[in-house]
C-alpha positions in Angstrom: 0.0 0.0 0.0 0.9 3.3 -0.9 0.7 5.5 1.8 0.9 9.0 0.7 -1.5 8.5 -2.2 -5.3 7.6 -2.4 -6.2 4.7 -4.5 -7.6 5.2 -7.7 -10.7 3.2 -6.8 -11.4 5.0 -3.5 -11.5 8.0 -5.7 -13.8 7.1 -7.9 -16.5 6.0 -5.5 -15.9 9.1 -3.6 -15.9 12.1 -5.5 -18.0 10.8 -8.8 -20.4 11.0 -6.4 -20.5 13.8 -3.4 -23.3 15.7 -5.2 -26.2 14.0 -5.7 -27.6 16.4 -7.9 -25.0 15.8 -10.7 -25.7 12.1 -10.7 -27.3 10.7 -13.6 -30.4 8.3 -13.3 -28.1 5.7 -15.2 -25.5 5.9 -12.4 -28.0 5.3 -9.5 -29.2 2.3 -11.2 -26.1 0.7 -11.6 -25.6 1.3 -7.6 -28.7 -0.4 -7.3 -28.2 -3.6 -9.0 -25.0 -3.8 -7.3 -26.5 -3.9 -4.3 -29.1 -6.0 -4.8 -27.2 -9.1 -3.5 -28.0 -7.8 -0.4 -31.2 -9.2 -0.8 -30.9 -12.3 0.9 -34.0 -14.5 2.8 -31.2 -16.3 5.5 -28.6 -13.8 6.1 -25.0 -14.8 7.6 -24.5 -11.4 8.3 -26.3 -8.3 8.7 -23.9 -4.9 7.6 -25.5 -1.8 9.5 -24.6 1.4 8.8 -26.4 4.7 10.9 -27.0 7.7 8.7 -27.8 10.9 10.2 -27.6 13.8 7.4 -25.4 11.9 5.2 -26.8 13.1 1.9 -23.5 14.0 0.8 -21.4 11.1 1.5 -24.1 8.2 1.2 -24.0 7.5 -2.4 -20.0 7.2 -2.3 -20.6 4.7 0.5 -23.3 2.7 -1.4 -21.5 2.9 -4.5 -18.3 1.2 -3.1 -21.2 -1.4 -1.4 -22.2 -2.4 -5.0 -18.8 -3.3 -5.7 -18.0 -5.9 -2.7 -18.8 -9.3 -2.9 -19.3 -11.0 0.0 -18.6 -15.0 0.3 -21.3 -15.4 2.5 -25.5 -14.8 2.3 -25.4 -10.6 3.9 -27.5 -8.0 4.0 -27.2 -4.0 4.0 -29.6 -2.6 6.5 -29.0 1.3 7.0 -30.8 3.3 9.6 -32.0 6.9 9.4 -31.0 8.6 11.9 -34.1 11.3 12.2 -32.3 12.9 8.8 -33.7 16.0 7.5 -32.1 16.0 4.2 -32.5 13.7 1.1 -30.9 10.4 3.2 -34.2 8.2 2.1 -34.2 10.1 -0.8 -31.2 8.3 -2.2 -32.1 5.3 0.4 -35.0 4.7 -1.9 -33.8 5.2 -4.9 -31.0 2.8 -4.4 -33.5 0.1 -3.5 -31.9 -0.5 0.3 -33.1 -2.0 2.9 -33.4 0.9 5.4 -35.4 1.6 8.8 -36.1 4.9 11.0 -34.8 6.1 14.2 -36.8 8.8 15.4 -34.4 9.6 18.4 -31.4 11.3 18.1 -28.1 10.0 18.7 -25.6 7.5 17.0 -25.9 5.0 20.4 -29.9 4.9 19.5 -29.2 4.4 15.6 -26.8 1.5 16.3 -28.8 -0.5 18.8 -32.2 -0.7 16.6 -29.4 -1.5 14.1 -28.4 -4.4 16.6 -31.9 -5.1 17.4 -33.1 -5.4 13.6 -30.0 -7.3 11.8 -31.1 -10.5 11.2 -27.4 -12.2 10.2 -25.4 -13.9 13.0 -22.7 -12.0 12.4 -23.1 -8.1 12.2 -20.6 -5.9 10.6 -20.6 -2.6 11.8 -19.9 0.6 8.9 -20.6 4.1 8.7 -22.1 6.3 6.1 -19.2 8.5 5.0 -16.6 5.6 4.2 -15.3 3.7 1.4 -14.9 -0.2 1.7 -12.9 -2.2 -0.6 -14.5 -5.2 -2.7 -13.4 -8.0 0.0 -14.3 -6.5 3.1 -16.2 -8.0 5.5 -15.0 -11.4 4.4 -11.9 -12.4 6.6 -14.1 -10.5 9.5 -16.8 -13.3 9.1 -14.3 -16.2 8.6 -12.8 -15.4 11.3 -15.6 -14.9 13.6 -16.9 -18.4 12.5 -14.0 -20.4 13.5 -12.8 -18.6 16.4 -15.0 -18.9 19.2 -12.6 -17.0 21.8 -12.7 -14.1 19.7 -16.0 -11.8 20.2 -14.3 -8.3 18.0 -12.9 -8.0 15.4 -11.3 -5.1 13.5 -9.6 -3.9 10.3 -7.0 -1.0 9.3 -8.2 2.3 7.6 -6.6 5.5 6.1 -8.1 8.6 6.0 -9.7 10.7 2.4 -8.6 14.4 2.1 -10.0 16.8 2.2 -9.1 20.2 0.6 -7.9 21.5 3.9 -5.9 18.2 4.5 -2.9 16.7 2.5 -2.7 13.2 2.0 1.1 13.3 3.0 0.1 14.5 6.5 -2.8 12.1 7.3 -0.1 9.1 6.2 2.3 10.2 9.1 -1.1 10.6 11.4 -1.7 7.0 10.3 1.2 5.5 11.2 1.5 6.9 14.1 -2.2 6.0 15.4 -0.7 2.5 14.4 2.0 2.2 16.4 -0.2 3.2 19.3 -3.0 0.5 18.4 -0.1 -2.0 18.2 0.6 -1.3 21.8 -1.8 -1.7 23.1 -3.4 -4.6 25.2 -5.9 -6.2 26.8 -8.7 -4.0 27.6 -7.3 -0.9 26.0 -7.8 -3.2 22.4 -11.5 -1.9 23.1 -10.4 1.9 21.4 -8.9 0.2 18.4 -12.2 -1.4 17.4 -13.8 1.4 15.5 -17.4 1.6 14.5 -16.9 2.0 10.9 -14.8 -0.9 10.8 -15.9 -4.1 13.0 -17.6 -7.0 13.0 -18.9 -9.3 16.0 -21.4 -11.8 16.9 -25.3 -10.5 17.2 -26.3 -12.7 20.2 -23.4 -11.8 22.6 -24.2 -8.5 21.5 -27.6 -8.5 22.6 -26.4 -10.4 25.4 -24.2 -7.9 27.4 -27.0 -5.0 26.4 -25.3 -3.9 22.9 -25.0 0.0 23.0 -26.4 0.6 26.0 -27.8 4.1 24.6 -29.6 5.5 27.6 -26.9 5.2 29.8 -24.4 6.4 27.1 -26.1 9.2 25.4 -26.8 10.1 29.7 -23.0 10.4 30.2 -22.6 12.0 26.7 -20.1 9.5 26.0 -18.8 9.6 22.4 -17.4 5.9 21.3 -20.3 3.4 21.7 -18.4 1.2 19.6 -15.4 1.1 22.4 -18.0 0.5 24.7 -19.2 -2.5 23.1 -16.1 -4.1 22.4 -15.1 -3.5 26.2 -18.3 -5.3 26.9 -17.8 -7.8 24.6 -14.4 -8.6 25.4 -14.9 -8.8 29.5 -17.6 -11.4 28.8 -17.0 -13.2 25.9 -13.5 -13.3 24.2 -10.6 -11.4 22.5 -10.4 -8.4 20.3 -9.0 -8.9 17.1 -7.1 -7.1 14.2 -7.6 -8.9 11.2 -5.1 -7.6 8.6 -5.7 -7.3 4.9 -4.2 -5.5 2.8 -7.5 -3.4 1.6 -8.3 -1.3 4.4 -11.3 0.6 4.6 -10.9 4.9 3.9 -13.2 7.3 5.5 -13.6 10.7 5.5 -11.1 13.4 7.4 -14.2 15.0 9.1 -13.4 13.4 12.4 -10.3 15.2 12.8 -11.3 18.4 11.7 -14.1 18.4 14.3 -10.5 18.7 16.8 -9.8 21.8 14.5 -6.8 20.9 12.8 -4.5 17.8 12.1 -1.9 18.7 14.3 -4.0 19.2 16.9 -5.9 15.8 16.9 -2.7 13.9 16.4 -1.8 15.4 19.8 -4.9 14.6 21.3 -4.5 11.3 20.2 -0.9 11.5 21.6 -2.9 12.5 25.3 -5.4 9.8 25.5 -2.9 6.9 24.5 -1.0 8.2 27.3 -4.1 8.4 30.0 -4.8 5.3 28.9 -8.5 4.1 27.6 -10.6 6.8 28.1 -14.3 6.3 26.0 -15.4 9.3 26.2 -12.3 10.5 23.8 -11.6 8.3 21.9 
């Protein structure tokens, strides 16, 4: 992998289509039949993917959805988040298999998620990511055969942004990397991001998945961390399963700390406090 260079496929699934406007009708239908294998009676797994707003991103993150071929019988259910923009527009128009959360709040959007997935396994994405033709795979194989695992979790690079170079967010990268590599044990639970996980439905369930109300009381950030924390006290290990197509998402998380420097401080901080879900 190239570090310092987005992939020519990530590019075309994310900026052929940021405005939905300027997509043609031809365009959306391809998306559409691509994603119709996730139209499945008896699902293995169930991808979920919250969407609050995402009018913007979602049709990059569909489109790179039509591409992957999954070795097992999944299906792609998103949840609005309470949008107020053309989300179910495009839902709709891409033919996917989508419910409504009325109350606000990622923790709430992930649990009916949870709650509504009807594959053993659930994968865990987000709306403003790209995923590469094989993902999900190794997460379900390895899930399948190894019962002491309960997480597992893959690599992922960031997309610039105009304000962001590429050759910056590689350094941020690898540095974030050496960090994860570190760590152990409980602290695993940060590396096990919610656009990039997969785990086992029932010991989800089983250990009260999300746990909104309680997290969206403490206004805690990283529900996903809190799972896998969850997950791994009760049931098993947390697991990076390498590959060497990792899964790009958008820069927006770091601007929201104002600047790259700055967040690749902060990031510096919590790895030194230790685990810390509210930050992470």
């Amino acid at each position: 992998m190239n570090r310092f260079s987005t992939p020519d496929w990530v590019k075309r699934h994310y900026f052929d289509f940021r405005n939905y406007d300027t997509v043609s009708s031809t365009q959306i239908e391809k998306i559409k039949n691509g994603l119709a294998k996730f139209k499945v009676f008896n699902p293995v797994a169930s991808i979920v993917i919250p969407a609050y707003n995402e009018e913007e991103n979602l049709l990059s993150t569909l489109s790179s959805f039509a591409d992957i071929q999954p070795e097992v019988p999944t299906e792609l259910l998103i949840v609005n988040n309470n949008s107020n923009d053309r989300t179910q527009e495009i839902l709709d128009r891409c033919g996917v298999n989508s419910i409504f959360q009325p109350k606000q709040g990622r923790t709430y959007a992930r649990q009916l998620g949870l709650e509504t997935a009807r594959g053993e396994i659930l994968l865990s994405a987000d709306a403003d990511s790209i995923y590469p033709a094989d993902w999900g795979n190794l997460f379900v194989k390895t899930l399948l055969k190894n019962e002491d695992v309960a997480v597992v979790y893959g690599r992922y690079s960031f997309i610039p942004s105009k304000s962001i170079n590429r050759f910056g967010l590689a350094f941020h990268e690898l540095g974030g990397e050496i960090m994860f590599d570190r760590r152990k044990g409980l602290d695993l639970c940060i590396n096990a991001v919610g656009f990039n996980t997969g785990f086992r439905k029932a010991q989800a369930l089983a250990v009260g998945g999300y746990d909104p109300e309680k997290l969206e009381f403490e206004n805690q950030r990283s529900e996903d961390g809190w799972l896998a924390q969850s997950l791994y006290k009760k049931f098993g290990n947390i697991l990076l399963v390498k590959s060497p197509n990792r899964v790009w998402t958008s820069d927006r998380r770091l601007l929201e700390e104002g600047s790259l420097a700055k967040a690749s401080v902060n990031r510096v901080i919590r790895y030194l406090n230790g685990t810390n879900l509210a930050n992470t």
